[in-house]
LOBAVEX-513865 format. One line per field, with one value per residue (C-alpha): residue number from 1; residue in three letters; chain; x, y, z. Coordinates in Angstrom, 3 decimals, decimal comma. Layout:
REM LOBAVEX-513865
nr	(NUM ...)
rest	(ALA ...)
kette	(A ...)
east	(X ...)
north	(Y ...)
up	(Z ...)
END
This chain:
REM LOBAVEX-513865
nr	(1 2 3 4 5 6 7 8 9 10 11 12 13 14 15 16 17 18 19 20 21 22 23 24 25 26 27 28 29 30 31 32 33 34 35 36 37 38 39 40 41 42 43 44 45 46 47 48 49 50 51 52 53 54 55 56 57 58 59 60 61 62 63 64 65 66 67 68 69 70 71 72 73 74 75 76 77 78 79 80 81 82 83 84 85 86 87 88 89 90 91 92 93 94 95 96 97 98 99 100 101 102 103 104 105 106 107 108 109 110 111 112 113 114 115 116 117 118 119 120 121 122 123 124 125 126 127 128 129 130 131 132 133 134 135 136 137 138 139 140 141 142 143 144 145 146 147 148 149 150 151 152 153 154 155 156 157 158 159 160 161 162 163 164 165 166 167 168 169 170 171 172 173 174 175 176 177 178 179 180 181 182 183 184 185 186 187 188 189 190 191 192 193 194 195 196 197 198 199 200 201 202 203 204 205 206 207 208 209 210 211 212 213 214 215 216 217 218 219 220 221 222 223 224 225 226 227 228 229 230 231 232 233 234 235 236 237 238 239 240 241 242 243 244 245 246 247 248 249 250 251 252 253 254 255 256 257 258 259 260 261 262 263 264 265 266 267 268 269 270 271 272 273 274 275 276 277 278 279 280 281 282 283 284 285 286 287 288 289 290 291 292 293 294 295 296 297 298 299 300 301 302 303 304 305 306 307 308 309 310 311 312 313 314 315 316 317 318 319 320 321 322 323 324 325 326 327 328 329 330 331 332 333 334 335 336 337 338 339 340 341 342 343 344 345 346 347 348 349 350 351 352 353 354 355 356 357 358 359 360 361 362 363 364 365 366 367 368 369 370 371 372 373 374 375 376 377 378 379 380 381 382 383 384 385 386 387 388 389 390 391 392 393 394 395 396 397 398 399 400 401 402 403 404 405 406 407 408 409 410 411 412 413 414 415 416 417 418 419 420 421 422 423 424 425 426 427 428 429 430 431 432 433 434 435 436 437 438 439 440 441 442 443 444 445 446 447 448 449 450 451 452 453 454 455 456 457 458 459 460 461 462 463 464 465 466 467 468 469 470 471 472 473 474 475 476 477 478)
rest	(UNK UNK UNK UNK UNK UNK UNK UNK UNK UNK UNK UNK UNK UNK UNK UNK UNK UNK UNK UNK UNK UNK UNK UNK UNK UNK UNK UNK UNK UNK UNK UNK UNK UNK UNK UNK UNK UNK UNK UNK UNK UNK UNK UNK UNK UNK UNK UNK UNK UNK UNK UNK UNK UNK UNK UNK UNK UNK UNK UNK UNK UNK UNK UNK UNK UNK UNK UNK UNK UNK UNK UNK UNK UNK UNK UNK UNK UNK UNK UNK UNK UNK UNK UNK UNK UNK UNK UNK UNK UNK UNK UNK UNK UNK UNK UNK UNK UNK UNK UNK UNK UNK UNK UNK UNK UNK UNK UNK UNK UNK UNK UNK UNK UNK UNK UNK UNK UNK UNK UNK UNK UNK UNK UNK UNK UNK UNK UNK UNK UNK UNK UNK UNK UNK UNK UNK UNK UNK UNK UNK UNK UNK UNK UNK UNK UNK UNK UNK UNK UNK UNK UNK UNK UNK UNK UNK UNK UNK UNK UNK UNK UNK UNK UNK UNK UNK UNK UNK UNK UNK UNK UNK UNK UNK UNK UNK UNK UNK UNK UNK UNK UNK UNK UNK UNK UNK UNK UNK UNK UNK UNK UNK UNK UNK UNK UNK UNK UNK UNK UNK UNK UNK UNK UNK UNK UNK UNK UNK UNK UNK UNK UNK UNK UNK UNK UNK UNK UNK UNK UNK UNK UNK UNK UNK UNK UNK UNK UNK UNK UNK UNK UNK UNK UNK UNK UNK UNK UNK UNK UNK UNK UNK UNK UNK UNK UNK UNK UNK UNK UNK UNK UNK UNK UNK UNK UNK UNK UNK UNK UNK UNK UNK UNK UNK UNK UNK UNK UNK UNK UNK UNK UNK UNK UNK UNK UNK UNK UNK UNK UNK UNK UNK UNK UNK UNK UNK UNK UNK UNK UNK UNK UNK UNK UNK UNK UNK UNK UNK UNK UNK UNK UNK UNK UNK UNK UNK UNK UNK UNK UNK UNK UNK UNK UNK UNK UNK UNK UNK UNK UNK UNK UNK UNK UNK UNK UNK UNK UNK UNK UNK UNK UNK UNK UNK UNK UNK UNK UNK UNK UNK UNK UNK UNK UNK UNK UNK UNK UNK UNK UNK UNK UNK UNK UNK UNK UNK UNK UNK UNK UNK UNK UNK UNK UNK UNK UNK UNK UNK UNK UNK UNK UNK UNK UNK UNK UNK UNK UNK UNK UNK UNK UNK UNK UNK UNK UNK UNK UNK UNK UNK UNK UNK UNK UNK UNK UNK UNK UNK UNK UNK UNK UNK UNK UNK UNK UNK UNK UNK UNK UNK UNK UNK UNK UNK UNK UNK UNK UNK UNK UNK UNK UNK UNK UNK UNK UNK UNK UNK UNK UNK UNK UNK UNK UNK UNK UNK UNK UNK UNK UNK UNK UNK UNK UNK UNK UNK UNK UNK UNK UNK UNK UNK UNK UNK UNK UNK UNK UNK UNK UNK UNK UNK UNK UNK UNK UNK UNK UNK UNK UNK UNK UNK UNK UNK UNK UNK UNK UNK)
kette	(A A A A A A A A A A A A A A A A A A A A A A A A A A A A A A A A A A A A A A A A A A A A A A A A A A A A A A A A A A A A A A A A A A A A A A A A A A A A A A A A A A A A A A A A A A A A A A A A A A A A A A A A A A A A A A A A A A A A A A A A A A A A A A A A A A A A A A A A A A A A A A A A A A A A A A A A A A A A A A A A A A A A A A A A A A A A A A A A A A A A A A A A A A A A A A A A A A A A A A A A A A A A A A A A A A A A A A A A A A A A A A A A A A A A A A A A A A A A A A A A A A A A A A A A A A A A A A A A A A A A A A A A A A A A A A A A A A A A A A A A A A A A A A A A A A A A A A A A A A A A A A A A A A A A A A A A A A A A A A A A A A A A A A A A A A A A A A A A A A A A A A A A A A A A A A A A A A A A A A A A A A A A A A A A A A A A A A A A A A A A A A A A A A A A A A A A A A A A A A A A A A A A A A A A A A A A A A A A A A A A A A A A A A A A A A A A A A A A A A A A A A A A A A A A A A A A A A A A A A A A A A A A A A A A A A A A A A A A A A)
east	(-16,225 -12,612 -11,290 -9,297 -13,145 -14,634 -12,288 -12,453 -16,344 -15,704 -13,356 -15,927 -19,051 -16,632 -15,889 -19,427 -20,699 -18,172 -19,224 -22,238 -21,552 -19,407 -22,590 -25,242 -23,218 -22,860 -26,740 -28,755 -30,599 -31,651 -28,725 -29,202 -32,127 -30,486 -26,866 -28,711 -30,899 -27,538 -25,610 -28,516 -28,362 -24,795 -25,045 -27,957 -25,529 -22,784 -25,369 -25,549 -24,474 -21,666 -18,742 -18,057 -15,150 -14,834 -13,554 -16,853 -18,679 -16,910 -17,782 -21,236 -22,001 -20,677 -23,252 -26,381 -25,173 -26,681 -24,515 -24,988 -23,125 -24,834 -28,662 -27,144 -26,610 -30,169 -31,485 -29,426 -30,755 -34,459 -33,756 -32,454 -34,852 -37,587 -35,955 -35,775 -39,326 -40,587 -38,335 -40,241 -43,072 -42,350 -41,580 -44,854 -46,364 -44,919 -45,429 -49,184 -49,410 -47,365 -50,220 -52,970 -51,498 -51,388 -54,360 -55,827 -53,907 -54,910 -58,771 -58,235 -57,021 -59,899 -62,479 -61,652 -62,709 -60,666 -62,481 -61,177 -59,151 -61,568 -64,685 -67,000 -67,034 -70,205 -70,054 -69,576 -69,402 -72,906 -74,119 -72,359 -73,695 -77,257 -76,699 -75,722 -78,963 -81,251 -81,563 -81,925 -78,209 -79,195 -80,480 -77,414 -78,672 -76,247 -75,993 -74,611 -72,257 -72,308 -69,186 -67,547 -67,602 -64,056 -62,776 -63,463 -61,024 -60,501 -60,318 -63,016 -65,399 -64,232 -66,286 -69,049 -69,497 -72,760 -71,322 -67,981 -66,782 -63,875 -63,169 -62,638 -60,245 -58,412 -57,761 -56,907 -54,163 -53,077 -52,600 -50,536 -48,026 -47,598 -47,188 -45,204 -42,646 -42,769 -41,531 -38,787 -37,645 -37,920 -35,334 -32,855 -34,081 -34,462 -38,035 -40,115 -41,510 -44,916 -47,408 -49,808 -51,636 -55,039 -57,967 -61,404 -63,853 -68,227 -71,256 -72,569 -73,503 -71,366 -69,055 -66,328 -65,810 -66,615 -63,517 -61,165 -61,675 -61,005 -57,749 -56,353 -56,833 -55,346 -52,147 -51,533 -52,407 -49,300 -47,251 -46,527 -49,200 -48,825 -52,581 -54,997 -57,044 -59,426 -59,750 -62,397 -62,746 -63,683 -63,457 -65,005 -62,607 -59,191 -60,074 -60,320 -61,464 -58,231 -55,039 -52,365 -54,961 -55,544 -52,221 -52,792 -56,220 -55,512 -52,220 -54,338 -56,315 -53,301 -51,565 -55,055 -54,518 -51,170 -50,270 -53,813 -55,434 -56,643 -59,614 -60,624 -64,389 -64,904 -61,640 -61,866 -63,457 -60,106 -59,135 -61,637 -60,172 -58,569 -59,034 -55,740 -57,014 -57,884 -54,592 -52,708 -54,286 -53,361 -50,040 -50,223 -51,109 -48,436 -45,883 -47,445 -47,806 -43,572 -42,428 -44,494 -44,544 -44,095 -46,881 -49,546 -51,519 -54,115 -56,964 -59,277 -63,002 -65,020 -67,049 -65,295 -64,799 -64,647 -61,577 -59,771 -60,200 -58,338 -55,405 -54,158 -54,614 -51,207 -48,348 -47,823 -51,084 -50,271 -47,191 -48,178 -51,992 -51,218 -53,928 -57,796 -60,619 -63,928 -66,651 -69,381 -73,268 -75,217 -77,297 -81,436 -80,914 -77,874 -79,851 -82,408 -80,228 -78,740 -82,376 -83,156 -79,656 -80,544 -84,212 -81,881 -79,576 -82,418 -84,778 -87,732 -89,686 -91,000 -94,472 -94,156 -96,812 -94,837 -91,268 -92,668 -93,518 -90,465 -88,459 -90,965 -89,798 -86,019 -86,449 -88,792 -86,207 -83,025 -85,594 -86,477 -82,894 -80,581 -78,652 -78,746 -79,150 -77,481 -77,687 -76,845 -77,361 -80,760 -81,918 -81,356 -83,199 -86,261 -85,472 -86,283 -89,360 -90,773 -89,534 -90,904 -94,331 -94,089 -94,035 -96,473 -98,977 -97,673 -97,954 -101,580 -102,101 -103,489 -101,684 -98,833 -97,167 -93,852 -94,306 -96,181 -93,137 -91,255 -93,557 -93,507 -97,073 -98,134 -99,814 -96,193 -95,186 -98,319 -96,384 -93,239 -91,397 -89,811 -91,853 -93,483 -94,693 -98,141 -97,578 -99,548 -97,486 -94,588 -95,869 -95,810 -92,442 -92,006 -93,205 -91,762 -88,167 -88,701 -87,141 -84,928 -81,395 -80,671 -77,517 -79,936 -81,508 -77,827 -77,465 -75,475 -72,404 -71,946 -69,912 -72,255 -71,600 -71,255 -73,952 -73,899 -75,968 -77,474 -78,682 -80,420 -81,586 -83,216 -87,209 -87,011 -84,536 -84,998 -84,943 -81,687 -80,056 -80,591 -79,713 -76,550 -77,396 -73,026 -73,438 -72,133 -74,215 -72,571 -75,361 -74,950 -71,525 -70,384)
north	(-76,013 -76,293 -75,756 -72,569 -70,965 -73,022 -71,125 -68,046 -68,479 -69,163 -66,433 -64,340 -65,477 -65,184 -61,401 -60,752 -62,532 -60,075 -57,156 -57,587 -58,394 -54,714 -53,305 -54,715 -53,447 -50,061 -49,612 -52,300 -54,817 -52,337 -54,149 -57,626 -58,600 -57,073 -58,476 -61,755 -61,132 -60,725 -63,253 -65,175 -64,318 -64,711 -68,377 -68,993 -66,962 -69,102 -72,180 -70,488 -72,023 -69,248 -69,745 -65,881 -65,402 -63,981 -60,699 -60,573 -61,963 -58,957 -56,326 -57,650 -58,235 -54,081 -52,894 -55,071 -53,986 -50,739 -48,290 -47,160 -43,680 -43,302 -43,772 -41,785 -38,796 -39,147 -38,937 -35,975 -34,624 -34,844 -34,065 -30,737 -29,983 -30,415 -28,568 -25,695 -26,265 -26,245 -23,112 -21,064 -22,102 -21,399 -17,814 -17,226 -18,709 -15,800 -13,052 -13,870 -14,346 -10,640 -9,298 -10,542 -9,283 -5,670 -5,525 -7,097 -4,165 -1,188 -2,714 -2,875 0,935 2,400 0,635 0,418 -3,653 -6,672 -9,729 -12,315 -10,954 -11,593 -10,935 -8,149 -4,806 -5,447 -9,211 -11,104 -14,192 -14,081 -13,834 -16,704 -18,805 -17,381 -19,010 -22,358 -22,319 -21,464 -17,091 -14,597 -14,999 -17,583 -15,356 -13,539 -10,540 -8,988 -6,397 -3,295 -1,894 1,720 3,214 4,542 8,239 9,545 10,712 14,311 16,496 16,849 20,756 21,074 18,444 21,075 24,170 22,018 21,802 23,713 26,715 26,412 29,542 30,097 26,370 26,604 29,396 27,811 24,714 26,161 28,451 25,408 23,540 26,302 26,410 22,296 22,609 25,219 23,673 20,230 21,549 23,341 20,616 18,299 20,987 20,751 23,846 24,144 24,228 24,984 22,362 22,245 20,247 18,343 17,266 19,025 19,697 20,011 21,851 22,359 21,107 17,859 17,779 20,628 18,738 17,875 14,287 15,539 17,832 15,533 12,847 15,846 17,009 13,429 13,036 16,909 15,715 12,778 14,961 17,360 13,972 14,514 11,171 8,050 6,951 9,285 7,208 8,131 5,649 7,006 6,350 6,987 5,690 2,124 1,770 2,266 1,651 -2,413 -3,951 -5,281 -3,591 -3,939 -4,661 -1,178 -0,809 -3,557 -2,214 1,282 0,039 -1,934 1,135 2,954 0,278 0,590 4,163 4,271 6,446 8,403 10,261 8,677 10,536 10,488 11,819 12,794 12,370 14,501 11,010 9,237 11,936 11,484 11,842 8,516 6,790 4,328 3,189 6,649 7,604 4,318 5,104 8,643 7,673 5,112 7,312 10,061 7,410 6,777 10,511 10,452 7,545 7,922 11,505 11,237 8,796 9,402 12,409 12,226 14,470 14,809 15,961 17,351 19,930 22,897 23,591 19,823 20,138 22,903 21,215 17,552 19,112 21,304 17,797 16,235 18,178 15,738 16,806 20,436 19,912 18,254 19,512 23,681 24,074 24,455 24,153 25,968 24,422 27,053 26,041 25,887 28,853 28,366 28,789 26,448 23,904 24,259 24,010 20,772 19,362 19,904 18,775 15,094 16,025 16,073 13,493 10,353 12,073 13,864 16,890 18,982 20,802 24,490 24,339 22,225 23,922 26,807 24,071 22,473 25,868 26,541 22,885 23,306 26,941 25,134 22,371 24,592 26,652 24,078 22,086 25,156 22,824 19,427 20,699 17,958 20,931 18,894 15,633 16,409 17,569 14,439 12,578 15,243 14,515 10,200 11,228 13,251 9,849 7,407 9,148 9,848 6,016 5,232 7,673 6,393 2,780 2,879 4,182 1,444 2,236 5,110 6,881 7,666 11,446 9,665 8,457 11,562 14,148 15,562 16,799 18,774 15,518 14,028 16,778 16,009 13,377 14,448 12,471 14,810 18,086 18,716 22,683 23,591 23,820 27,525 28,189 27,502 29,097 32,164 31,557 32,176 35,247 36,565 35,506 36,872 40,352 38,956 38,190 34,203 34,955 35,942 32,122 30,488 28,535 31,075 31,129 30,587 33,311 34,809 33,912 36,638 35,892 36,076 38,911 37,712 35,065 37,243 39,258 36,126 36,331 32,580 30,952 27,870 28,151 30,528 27,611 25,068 25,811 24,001 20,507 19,975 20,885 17,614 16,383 16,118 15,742 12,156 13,165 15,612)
up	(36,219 36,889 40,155 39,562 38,546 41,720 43,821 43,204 43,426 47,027 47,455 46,255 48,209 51,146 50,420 49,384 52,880 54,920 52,917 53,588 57,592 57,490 55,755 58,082 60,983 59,887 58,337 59,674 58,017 54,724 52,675 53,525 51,449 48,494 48,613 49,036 46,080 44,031 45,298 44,302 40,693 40,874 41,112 38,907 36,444 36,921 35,856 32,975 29,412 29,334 32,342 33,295 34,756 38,457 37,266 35,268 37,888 40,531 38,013 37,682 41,457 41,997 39,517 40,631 44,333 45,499 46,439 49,912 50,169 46,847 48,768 51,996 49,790 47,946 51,139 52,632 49,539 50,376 53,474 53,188 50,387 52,820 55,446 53,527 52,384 55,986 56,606 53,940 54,970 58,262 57,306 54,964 58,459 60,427 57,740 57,476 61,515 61,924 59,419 61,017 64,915 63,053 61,806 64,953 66,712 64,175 64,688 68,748 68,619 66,578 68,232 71,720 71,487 70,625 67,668 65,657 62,379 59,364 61,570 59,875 62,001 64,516 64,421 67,844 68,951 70,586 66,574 65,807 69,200 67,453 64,512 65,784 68,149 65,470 66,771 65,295 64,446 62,262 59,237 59,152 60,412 63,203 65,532 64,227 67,235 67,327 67,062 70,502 70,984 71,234 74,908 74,929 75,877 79,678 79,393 77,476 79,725 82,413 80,607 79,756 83,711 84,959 87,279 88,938 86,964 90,115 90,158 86,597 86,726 89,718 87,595 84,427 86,472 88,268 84,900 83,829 86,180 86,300 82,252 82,307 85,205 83,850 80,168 82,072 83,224 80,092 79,199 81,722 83,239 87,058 87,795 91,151 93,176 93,044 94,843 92,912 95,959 96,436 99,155 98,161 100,145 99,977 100,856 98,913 94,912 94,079 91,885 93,631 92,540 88,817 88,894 90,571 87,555 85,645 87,282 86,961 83,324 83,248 85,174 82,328 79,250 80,794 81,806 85,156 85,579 83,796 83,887 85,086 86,728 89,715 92,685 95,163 98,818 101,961 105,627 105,301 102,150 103,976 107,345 108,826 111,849 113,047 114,160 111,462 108,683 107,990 106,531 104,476 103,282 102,819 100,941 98,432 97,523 97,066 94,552 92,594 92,251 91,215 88,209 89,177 91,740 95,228 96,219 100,160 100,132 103,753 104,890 108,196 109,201 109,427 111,738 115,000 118,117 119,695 116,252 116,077 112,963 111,090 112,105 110,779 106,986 107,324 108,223 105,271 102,724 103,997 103,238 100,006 98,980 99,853 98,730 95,127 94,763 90,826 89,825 92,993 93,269 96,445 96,716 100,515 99,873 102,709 104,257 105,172 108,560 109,123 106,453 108,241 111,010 109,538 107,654 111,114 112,657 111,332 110,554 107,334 106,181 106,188 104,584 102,191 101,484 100,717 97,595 97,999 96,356 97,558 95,730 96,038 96,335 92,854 92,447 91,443 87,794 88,199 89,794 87,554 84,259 85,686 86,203 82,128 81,374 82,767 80,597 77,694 78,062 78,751 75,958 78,387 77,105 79,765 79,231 79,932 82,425 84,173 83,981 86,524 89,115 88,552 89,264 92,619 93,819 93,459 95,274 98,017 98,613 99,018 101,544 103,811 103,637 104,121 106,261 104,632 100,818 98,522 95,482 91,928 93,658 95,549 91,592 90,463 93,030 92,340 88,659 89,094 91,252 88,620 85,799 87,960 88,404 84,643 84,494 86,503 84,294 80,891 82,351 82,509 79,222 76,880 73,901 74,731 71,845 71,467 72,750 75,852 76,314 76,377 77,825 81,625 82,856 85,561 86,991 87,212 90,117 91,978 94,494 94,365 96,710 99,738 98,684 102,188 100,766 99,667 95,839 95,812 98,804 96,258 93,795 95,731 96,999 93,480 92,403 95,410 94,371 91,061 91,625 94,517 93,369 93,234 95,761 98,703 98,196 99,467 102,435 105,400 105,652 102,003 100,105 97,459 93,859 91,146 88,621 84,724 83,945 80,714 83,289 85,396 82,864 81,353 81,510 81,150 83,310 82,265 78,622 79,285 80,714 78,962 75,575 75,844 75,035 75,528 79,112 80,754 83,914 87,306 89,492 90,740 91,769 94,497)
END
């Protein structure tokens, strides 16, 4: 090797040693094994038979060499080919997920219940807990939910109602007018103010907690409510033991009926005389009624006089309260129809020699309790003492049948809880009210009803009334 060759050997090692220096500085140690590697094989080449020259040896030490902007492009490359790869797949992601909220939605919607998308109408997760305990889930038999009954229409809930014919026409005029005046002014016209606010008046059981449920979902279906709810109270519910908490309390019943109807049962209670508190949740819910007069309707229950009595209290009140309600006392056929509607709706059968006791008891009760006569609600409290004596018969049957189960005897009036009256002296009560019109049974002071003729030209009462199995039951409410 002549010394011209040697020397340019050196001059290359020494460029190859600072390339690679510039190289490992800019990318780390990923070229170093490699340049090594081929500097390697360039001496071993130059031991070689054959002397290259270091032009040859240059050209041969670029090509070995990887190329490094070469490699950072391969891998910009791959990079943005999986980028986009995670972006479709990202997207198919969100398509599927968007699919599965909608038909989550659509199944939430029609069935009034939220479940897992994919999971078989009636499934639930207590099936699947079954079936990893060993249940009944286990066989892959599950529940079948029934299907929920649509919400029936508000109006027509309101002529299902036993009675109440004024009531009736009072709301269905009241409805009217709101409709009309809130359309007027969806068109720009002027329309009349008009107080939504409402005072209910009548003795106990007559419906008055029925109707106001009623009246609220009435007052969304027109829009002049956003929910519809109904938030009952009374005294104990707005009224605290502290001064200043009242606010507070009645406050929290109001935000709970917002977009609804507050209703105050009893409310001539808040109104007793040197009451601090009463009077702070009456002045509470005045400032309500103003300050939320488009999304709060409020509604005071009571007895009559008592009523009369608590609106002339506060000048607010009377402002503010100018509608009422009279909520007239269920006549006997009335109460009587009510007392086979709750037959009908937990699947009883009354014998027929039963059905004339039945009608002697409800005349006997309103008799003796002129005063303190609950009408719908004290049926239905003769209606679970007549079930629970049922139960108490069937009970001690060895093997009852299913029309057992069903049937109302005689023997299931015999200890009638509350029924004080001889049941012949009932019985005679009876026959003597036969030819007596129904009106002359009402408590005094009560205006007399005016009674469907076909009713009381029924020979059976009771099957007159109570062929209406749509009729909807109110008699746990007043």
């Amino acid at each position: 090797m002549d010394k011209r060759t040697k020397k340019d050997l050196e001059r290359l090692n020494e460029l190859t040693n600072r390339e690679k220096d510039l190289l490992k500085g800019l990318y780390g140690d990923m070229f170093g094994s490699s340049i090594r590697k081929n500097s390697k094989d360039i001496f071993e080449d130059t031991d070689s038979s054959r002397k290259p020259s270091a032009a040859e040896l240059l050209d041969q030490a670029r090509r070995k060499r990887p190329d490094p902007l070469e490699d950072a492009k391969k891998a910009l490359r791959e990079a943005q080919d999986l980028m986009s790869r995670t972006e479709e797949i990202a997207r198919n992601m969100d398509e599927s997920n968007k699919k599965k909220m909608e038909e989550l939605m659509k199944l939430t919607n029609e069935t009034g219940e939220v479940r897992p998308v994919g999971m078989p109408q009636g499934a639930s997760k207590g099936g699947e807990s079954a079936a990893a305990t060993g249940g009944p889930g286990s066989e892959g038999q599950e529940e079948e939910q029934k299907p929920q009954e649509p919400e029936k229409d508000p109006m027509e809930e309101l002529e299902s109602l036993v009675g109440l014919t004024t009531i009736k026409d009072d709301v269905k005029e009241l409805m009217a007018f709101v409709k009309i005046q809130k359309m007027r002014s969806d068109a720009g016209l002027r329309s009349v103010p008009v107080s939504l606010h409402l005072v209910f008046t009548g003795n106990p059981g007559t419906g008055k907690t029925t109707v106001a449920r009623i009246i609220g979902r009435l007052y969304k279906q027109i829009g002049v409510l956003s929910k519809g709810q109904l938030v009952e109270v009374d005294r104990s519910g707005l009224v605290a033991g502290y001064v200043g908490q009242t606010a507070l309390k009645t406050q929290e019943q109001i935000k709970k009926a917002m977009g609804g109807v507050l209703f105050i049962d009893e409310a001539y209670a808040l109104a007793q005389k040197d009451d601090a508190f009463g009077q702070e949740a009456i002045d509470t819910v005045l400032k309500a009624m103003e300050d939320h007069r488009d999304d709060l309707v409020v509604i005071v229950a009571g007895y009559t006089k008592p009523m009369e009595k608590f609106i002339n209290s506060n000048p607010g009140l009377k402002s503010r309260f100018n509608k009422y309600f009279e909520f007239p006392d269920y006549t006997i056929d009335e109460l009587e129809a009510i007392f086979y509607l709750n037959c009908r709706k937990y699947d009883y059968i009354v014998e027929e020699d039963a059905k004339k006791q039945i009608r002697a008891r409800i005349i006997g009760r309103k008799m003796m309790r002129q005063e303190n006569f609950a009408n719908a609600r004290e049926v239905r409290n003769m209606f679970e003492d007549i079930i629970t004596n049922q139960a108490r018969r069937v009970a001690a049957m060895e093997n009852p049948t299913h029309d057992d189960m069903m049937r109302i005897t005689i023997e299931d009036l015999s200890d009638d809880i509350g029924d004080k009256t001889d049941t012949k002296e009932l019985e005679k009560m009876m026959e003597a009210a036969k030819d007596v019109r129904v009106t002359e049974l009402e408590m005094p002071g009560s205006e007399p009803e005016n009674g469907d003729p076909a009713q009381e030209k029924a020979e059976d009462p009771a099957e007159a009334k109570t062929e209406n199995p749509e009729t909807t039951d109110i008699s746990t409410e007043e």
